[in-house]
PDBQT receptor file of N, H, CA, C and O in Angstrom, charges set to zero:
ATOM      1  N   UNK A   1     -16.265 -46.139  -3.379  1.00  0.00    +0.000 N 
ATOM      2  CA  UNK A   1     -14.990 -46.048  -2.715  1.00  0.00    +0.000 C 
ATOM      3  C   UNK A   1     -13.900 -46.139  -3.777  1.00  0.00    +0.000 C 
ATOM      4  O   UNK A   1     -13.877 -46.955  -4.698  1.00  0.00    +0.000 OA
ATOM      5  N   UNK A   2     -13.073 -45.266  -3.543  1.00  0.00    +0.000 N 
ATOM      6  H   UNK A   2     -13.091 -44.604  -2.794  1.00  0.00    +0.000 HD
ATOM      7  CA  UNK A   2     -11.703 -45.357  -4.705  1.00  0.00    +0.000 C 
ATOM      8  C   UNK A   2     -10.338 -45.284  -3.276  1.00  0.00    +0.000 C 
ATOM      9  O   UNK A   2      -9.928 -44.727  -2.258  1.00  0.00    +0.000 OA
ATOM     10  N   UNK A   3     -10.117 -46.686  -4.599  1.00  0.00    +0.000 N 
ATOM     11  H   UNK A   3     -10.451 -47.139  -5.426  1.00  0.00    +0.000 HD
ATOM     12  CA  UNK A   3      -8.535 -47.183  -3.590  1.00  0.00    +0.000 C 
ATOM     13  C   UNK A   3      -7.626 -47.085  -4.901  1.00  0.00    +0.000 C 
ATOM     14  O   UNK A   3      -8.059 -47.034  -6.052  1.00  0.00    +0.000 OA
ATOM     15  N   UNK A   4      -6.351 -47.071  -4.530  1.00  0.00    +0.000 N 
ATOM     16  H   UNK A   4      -5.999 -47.113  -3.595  1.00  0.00    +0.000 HD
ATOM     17  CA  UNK A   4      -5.494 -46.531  -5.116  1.00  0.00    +0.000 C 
ATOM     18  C   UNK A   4      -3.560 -47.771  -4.144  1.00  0.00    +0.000 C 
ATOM     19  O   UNK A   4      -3.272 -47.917  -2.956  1.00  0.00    +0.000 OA
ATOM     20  N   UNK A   5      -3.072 -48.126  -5.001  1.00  0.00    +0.000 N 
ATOM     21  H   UNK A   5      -3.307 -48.008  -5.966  1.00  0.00    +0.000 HD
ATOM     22  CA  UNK A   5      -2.794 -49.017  -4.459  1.00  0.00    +0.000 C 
ATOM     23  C   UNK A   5      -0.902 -48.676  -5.388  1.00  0.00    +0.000 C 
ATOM     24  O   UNK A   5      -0.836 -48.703  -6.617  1.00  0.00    +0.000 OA
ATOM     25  N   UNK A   6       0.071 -48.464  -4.718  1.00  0.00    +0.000 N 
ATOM     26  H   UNK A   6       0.016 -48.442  -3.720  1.00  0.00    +0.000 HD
ATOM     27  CA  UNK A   6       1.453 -48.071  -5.613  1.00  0.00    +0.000 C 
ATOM     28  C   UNK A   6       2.630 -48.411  -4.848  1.00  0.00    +0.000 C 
ATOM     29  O   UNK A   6       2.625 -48.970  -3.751  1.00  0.00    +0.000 OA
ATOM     30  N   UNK A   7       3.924 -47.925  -5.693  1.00  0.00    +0.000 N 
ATOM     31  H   UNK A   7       3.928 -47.472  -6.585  1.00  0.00    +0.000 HD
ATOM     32  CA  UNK A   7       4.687 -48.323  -4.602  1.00  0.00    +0.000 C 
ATOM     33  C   UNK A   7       5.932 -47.553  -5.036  1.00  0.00    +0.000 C 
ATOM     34  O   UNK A   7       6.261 -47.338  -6.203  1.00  0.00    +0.000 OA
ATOM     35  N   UNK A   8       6.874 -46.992  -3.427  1.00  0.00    +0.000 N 
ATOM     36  H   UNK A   8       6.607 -47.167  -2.480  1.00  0.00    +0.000 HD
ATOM     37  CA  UNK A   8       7.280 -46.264  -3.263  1.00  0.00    +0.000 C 
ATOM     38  C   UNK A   8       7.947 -46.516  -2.246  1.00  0.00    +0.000 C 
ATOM     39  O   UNK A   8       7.884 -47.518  -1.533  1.00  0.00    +0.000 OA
ATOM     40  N   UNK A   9       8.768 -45.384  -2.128  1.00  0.00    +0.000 N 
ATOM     41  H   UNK A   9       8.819 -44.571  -2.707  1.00  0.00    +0.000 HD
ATOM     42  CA  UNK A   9      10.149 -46.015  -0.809  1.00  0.00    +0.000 C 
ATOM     43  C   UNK A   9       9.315 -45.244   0.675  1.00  0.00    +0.000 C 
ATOM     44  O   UNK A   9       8.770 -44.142   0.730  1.00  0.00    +0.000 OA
ATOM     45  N   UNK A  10       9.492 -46.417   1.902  1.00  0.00    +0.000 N 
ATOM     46  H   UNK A  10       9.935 -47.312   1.857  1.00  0.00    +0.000 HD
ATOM     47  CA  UNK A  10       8.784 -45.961   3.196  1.00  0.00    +0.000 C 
ATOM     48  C   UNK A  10       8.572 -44.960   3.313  1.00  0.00    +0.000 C 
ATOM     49  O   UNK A  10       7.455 -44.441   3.318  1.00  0.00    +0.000 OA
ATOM     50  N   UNK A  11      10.274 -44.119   3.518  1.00  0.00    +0.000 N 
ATOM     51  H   UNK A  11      11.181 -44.540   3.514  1.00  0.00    +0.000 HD
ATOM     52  CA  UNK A  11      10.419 -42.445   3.387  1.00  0.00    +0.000 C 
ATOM     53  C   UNK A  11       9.365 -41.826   2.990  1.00  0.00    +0.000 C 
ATOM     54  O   UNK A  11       8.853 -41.031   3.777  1.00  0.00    +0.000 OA
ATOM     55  N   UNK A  12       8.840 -42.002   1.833  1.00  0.00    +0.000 N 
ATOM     56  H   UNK A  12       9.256 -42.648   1.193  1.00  0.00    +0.000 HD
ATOM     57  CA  UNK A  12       8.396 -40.813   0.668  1.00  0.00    +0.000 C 
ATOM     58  C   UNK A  12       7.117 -41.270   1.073  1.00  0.00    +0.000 C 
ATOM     59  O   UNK A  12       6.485 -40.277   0.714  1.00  0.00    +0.000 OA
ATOM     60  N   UNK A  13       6.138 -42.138   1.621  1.00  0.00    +0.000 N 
ATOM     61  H   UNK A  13       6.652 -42.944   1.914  1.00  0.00    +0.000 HD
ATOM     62  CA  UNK A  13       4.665 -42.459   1.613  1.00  0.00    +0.000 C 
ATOM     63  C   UNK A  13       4.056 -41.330   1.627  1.00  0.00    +0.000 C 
ATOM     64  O   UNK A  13       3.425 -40.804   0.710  1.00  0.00    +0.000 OA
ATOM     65  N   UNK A  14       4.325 -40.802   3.103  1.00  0.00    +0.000 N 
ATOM     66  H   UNK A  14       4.838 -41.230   3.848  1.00  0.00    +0.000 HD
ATOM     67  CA  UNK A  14       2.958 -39.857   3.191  1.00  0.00    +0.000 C 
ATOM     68  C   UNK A  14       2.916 -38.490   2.200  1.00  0.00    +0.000 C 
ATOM     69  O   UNK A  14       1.928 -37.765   2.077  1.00  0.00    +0.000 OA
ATOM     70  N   UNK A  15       4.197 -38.305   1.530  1.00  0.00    +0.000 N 
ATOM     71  H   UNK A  15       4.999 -38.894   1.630  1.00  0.00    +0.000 HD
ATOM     72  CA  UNK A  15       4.139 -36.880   0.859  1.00  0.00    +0.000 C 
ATOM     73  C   UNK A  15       4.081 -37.458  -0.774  1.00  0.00    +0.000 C 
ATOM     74  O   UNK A  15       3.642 -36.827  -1.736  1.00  0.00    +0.000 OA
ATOM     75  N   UNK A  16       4.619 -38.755  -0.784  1.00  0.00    +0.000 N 
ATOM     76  H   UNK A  16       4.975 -39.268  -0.003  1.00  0.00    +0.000 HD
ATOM     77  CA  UNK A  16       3.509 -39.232  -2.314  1.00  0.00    +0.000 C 
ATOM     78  C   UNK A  16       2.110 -39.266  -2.412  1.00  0.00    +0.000 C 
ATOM     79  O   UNK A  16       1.509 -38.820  -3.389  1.00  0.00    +0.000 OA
ATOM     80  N   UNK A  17       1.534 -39.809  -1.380  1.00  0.00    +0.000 N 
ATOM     81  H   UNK A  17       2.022 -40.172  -0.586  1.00  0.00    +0.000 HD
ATOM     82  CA  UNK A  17       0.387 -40.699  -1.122  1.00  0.00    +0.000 C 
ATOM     83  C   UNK A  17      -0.037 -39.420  -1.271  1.00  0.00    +0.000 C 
ATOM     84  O   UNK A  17      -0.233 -39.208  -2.467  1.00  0.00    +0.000 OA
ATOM     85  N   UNK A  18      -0.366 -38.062  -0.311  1.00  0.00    +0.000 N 
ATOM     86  H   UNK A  18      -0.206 -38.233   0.661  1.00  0.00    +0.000 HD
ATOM     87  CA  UNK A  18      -1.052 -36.522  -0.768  1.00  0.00    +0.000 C 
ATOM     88  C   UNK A  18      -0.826 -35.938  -1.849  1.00  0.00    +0.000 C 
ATOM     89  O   UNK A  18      -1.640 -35.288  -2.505  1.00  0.00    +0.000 OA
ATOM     90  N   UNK A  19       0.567 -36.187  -2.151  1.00  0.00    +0.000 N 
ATOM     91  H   UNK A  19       1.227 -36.715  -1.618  1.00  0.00    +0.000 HD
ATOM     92  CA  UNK A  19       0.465 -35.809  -4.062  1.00  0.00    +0.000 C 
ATOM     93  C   UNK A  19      -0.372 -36.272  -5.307  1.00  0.00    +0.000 C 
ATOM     94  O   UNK A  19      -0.719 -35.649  -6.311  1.00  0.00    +0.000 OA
ATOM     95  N   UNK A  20      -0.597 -37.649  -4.891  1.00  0.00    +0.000 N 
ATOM     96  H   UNK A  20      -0.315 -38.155  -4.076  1.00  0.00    +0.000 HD
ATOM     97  CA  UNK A  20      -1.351 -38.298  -5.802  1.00  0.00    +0.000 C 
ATOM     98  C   UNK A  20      -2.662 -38.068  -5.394  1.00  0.00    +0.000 C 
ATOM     99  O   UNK A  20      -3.397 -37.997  -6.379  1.00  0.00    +0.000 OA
ATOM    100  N   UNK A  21      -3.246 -37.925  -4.348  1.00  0.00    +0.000 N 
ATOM    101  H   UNK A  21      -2.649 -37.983  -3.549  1.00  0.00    +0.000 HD
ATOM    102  CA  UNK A  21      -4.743 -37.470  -3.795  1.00  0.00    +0.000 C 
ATOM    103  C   UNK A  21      -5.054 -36.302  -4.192  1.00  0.00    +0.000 C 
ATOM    104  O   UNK A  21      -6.196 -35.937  -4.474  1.00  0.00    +0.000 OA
ATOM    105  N   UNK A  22      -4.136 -35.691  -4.237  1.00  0.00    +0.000 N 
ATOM    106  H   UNK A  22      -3.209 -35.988  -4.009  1.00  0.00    +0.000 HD
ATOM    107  CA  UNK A  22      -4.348 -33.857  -4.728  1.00  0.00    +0.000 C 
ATOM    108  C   UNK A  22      -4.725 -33.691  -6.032  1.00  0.00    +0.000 C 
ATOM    109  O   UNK A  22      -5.669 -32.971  -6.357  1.00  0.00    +0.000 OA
ATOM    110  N   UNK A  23      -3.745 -34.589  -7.148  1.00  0.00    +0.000 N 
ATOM    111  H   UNK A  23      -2.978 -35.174  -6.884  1.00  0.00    +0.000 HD
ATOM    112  CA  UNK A  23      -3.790 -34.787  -8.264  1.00  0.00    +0.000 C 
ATOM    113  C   UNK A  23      -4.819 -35.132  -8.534  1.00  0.00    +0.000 C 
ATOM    114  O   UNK A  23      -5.346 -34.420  -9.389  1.00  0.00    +0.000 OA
ATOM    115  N   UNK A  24      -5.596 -36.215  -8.076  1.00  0.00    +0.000 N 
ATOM    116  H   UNK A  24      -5.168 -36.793  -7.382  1.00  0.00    +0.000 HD
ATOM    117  CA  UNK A  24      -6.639 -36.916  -8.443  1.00  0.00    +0.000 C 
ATOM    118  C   UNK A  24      -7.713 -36.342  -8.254  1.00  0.00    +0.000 C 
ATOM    119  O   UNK A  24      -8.634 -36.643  -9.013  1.00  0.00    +0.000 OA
ATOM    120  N   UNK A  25      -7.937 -35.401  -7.262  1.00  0.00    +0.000 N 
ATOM    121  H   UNK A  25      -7.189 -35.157  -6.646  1.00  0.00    +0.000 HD
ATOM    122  CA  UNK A  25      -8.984 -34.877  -6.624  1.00  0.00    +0.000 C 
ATOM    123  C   UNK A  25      -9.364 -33.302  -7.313  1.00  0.00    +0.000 C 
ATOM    124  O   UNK A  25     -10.453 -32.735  -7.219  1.00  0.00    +0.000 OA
ATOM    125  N   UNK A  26      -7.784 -32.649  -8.225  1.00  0.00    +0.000 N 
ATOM    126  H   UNK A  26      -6.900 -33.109  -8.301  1.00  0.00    +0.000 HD
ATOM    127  CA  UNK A  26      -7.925 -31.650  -9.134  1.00  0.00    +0.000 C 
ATOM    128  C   UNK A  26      -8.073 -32.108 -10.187  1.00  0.00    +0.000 C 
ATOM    129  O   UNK A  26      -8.227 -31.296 -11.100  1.00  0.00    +0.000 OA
ATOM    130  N   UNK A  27      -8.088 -33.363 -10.477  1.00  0.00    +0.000 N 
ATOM    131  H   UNK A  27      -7.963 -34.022  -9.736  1.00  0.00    +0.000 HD
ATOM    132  CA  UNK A  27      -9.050 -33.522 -12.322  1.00  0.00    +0.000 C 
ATOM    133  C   UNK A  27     -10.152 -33.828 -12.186  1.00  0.00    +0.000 C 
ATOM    134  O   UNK A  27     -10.912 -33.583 -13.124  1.00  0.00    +0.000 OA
ATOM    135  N   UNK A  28     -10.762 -34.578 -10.803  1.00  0.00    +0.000 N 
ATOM    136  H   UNK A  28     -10.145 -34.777 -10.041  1.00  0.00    +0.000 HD
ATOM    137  CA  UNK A  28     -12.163 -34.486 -10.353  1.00  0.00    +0.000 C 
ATOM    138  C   UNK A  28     -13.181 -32.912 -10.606  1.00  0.00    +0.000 C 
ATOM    139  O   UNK A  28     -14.322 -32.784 -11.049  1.00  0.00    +0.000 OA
ATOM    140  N   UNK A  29     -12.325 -32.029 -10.179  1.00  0.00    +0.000 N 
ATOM    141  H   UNK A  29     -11.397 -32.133  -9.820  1.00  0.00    +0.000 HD
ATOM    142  CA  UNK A  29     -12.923 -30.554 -10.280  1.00  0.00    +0.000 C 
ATOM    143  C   UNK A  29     -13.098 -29.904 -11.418  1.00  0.00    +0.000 C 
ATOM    144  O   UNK A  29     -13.905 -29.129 -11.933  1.00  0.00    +0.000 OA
ATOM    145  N   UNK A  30     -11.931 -30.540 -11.704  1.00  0.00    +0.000 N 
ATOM    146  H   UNK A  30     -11.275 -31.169 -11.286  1.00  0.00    +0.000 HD
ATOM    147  CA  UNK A  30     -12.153 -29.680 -13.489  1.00  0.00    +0.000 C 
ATOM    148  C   UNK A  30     -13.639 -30.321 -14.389  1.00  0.00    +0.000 C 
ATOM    149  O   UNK A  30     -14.038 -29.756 -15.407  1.00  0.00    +0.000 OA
ATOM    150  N   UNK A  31     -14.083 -31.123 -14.016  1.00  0.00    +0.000 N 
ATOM    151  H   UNK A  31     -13.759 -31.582 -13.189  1.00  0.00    +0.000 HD
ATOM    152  CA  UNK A  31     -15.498 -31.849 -14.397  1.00  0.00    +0.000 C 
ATOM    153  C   UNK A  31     -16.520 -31.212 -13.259  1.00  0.00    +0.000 C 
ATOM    154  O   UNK A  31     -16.493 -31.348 -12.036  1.00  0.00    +0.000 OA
ATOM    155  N   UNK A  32     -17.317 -30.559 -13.999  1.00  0.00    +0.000 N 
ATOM    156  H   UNK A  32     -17.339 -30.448 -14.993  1.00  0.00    +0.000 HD
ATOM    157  CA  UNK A  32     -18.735 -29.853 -13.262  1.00  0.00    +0.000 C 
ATOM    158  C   UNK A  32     -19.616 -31.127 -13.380  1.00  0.00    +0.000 C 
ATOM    159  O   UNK A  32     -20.619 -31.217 -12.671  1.00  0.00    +0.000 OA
ATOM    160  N   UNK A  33     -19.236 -32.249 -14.368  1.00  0.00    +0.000 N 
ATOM    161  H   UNK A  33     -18.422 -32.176 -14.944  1.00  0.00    +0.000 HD
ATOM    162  CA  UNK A  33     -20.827 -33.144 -13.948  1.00  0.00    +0.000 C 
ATOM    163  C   UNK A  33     -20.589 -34.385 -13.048  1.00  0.00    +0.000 C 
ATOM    164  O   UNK A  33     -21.409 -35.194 -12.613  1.00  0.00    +0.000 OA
ATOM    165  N   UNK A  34     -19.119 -34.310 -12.871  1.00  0.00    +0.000 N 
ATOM    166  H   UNK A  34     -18.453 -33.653 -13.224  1.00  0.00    +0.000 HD
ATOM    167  CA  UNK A  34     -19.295 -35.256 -11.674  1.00  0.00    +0.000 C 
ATOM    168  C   UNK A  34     -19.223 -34.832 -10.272  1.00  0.00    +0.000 C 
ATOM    169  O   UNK A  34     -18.526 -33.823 -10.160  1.00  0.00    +0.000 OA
ATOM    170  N   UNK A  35     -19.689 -35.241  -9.206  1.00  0.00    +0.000 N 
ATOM    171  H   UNK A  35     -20.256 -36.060  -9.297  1.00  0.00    +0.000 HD
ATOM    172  CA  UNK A  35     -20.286 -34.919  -7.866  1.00  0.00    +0.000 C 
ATOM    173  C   UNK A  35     -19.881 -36.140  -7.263  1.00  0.00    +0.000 C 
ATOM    174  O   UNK A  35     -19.853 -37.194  -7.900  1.00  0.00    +0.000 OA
ATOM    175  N   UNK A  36     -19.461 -36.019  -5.673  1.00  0.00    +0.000 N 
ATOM    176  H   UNK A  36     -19.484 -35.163  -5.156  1.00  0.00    +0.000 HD
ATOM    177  CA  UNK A  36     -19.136 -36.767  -4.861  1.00  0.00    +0.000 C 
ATOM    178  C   UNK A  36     -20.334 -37.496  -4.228  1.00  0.00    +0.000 C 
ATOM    179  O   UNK A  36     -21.425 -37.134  -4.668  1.00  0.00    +0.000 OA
ATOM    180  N   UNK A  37     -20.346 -38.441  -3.293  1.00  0.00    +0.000 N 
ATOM    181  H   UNK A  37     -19.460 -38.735  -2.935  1.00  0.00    +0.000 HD
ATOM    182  CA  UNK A  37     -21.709 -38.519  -2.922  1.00  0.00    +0.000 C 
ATOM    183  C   UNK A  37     -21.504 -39.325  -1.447  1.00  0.00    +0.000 C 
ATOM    184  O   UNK A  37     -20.412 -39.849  -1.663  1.00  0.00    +0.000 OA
ATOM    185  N   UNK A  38     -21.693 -39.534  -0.767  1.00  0.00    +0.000 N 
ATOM    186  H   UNK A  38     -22.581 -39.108  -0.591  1.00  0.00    +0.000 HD
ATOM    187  CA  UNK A  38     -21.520 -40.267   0.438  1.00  0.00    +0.000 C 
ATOM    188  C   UNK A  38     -22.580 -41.335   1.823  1.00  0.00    +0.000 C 
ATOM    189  O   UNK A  38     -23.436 -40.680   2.417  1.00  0.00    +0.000 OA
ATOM    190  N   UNK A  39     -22.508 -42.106   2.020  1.00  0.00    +0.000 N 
ATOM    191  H   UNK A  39     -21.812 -42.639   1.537  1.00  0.00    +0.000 HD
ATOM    192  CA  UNK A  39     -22.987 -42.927   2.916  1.00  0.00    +0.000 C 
ATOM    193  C   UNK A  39     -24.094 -42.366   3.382  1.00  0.00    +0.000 C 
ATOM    194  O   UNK A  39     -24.029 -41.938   4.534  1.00  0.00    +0.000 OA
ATOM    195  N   UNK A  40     -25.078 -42.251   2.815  1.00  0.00    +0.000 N 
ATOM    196  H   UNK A  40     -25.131 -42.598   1.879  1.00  0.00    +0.000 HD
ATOM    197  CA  UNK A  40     -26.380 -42.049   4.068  1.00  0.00    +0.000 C 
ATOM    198  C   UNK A  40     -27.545 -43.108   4.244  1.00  0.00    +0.000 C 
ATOM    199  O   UNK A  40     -27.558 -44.156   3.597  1.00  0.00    +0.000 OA
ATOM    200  N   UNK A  41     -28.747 -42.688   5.375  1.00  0.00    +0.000 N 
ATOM    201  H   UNK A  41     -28.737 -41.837   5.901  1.00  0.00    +0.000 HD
ATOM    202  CA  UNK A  41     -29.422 -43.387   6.085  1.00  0.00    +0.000 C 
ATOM    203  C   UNK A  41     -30.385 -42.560   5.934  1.00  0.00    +0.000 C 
ATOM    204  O   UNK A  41     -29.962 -41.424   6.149  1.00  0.00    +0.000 OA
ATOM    205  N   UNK A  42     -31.666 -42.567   5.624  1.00  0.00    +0.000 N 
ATOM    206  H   UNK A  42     -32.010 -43.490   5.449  1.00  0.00    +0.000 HD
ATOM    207  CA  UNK A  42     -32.944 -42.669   6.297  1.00  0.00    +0.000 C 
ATOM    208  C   UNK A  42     -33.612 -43.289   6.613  1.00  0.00    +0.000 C 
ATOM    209  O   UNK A  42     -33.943 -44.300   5.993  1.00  0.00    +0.000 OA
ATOM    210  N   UNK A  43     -34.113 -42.903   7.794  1.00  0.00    +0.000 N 
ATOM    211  H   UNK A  43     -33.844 -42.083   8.298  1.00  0.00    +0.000 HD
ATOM    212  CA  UNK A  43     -35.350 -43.536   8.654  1.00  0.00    +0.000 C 
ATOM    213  C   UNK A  43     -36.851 -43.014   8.162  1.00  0.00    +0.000 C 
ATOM    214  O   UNK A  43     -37.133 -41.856   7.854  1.00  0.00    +0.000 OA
ATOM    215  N   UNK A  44     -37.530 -43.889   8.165  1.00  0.00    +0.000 N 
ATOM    216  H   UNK A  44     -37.301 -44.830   8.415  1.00  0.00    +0.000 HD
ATOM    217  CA  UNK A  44     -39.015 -43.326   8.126  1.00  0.00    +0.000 C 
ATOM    218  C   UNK A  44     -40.073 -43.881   9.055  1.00  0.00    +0.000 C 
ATOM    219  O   UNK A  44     -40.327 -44.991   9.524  1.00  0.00    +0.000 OA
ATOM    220  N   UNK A  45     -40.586 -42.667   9.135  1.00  0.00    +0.000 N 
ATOM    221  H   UNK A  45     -40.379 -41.765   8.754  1.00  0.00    +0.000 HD
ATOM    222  CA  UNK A  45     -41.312 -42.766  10.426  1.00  0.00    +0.000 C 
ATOM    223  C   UNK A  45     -42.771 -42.261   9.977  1.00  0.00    +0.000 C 
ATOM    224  O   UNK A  45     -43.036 -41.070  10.139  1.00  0.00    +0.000 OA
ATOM    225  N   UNK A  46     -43.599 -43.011   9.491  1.00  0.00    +0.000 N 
ATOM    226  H   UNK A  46     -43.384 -43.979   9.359  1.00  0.00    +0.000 HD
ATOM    227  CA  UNK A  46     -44.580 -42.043   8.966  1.00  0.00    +0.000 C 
ATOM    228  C   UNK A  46     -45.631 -41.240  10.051  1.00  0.00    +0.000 C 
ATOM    229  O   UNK A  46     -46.417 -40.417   9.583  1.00  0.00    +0.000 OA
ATOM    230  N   UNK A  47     -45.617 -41.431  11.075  1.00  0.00    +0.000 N 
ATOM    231  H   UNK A  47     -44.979 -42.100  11.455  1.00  0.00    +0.000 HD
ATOM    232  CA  UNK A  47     -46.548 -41.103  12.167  1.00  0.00    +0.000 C 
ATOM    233  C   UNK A  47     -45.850 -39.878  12.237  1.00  0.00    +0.000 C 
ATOM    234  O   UNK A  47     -46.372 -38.926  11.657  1.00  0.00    +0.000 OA
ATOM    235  N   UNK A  48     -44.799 -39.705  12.814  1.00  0.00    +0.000 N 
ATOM    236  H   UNK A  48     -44.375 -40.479  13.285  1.00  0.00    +0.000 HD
ATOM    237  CA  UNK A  48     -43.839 -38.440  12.699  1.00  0.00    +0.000 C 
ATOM    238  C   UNK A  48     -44.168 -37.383  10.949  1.00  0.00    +0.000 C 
ATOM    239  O   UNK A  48     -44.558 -36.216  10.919  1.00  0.00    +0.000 OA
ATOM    240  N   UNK A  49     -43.920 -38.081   9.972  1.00  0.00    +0.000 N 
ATOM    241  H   UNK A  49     -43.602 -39.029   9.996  1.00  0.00    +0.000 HD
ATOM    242  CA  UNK A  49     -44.351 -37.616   9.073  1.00  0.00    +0.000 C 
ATOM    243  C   UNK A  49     -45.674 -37.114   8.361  1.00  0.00    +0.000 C 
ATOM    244  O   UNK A  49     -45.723 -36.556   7.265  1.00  0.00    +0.000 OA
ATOM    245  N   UNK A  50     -47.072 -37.516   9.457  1.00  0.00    +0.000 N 
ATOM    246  H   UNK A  50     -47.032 -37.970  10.348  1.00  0.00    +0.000 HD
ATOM    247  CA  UNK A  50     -48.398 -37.567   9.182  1.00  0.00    +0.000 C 
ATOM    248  C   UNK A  50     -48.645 -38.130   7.921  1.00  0.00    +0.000 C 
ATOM    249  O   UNK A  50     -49.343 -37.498   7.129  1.00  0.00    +0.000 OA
ATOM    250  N   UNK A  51     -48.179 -39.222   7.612  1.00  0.00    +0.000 N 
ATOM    251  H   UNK A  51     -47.612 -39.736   8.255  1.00  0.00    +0.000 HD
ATOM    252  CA  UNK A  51     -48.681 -40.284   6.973  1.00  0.00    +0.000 C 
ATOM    253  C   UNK A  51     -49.279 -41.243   7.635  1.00  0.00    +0.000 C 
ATOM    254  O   UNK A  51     -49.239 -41.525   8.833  1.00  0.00    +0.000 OA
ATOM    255  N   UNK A  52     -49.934 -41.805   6.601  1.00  0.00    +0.000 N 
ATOM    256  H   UNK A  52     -49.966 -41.576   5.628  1.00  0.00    +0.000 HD
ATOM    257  CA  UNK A  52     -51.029 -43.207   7.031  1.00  0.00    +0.000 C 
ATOM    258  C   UNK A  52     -49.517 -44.679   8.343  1.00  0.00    +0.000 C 
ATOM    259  O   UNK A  52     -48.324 -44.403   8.470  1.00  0.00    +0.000 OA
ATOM    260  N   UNK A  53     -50.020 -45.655   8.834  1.00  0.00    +0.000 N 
ATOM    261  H   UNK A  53     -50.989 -45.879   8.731  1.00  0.00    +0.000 HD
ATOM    262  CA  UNK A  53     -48.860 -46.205   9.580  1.00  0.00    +0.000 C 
ATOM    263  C   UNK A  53     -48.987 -47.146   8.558  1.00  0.00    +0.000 C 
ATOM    264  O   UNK A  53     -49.855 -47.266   7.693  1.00  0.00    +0.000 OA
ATOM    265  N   UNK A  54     -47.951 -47.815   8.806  1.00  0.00    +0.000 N 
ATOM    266  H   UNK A  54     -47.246 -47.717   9.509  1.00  0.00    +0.000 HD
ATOM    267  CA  UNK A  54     -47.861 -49.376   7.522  1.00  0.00    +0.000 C 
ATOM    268  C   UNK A  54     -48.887 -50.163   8.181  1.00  0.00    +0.000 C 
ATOM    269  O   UNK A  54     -49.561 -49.936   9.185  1.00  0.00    +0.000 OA
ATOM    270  N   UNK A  55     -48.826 -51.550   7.041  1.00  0.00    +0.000 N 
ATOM    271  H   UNK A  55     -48.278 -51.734   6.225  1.00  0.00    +0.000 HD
ATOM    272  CA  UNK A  55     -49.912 -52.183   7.635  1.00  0.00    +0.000 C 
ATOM    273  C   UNK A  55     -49.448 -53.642   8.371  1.00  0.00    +0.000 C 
ATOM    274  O   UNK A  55     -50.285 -54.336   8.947  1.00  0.00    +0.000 OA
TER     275      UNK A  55
């Protein structure tokens, strides 16, 4: 998770706050070896999978 934490007049939040996300998110791109990655879950089920069951 990346937080980002500044300060700025009420007015201007939401059209700073996307300027700086934009910014940040186009020097992310310019790098091919870094990759985003996000929250996941698997389940395993080995019966479903025709594996042996636990013991």
């Amino acid at each position: 998770m990346l937080t980002i934490r500044y300060i700025c007049h009420a007015r201007s939040r939401r059209g700073s706050e996307e300027e700086i996300w934009e910014k940040i998110l186009n020097r992310f791109a310019e790098n091919e070896d870094i990759d985003f990655a996000y929250p996941t879950t698997r389940f395993y089920d080995n019966l479903t999978e025709g594996k042996q069951p636990n013991k």
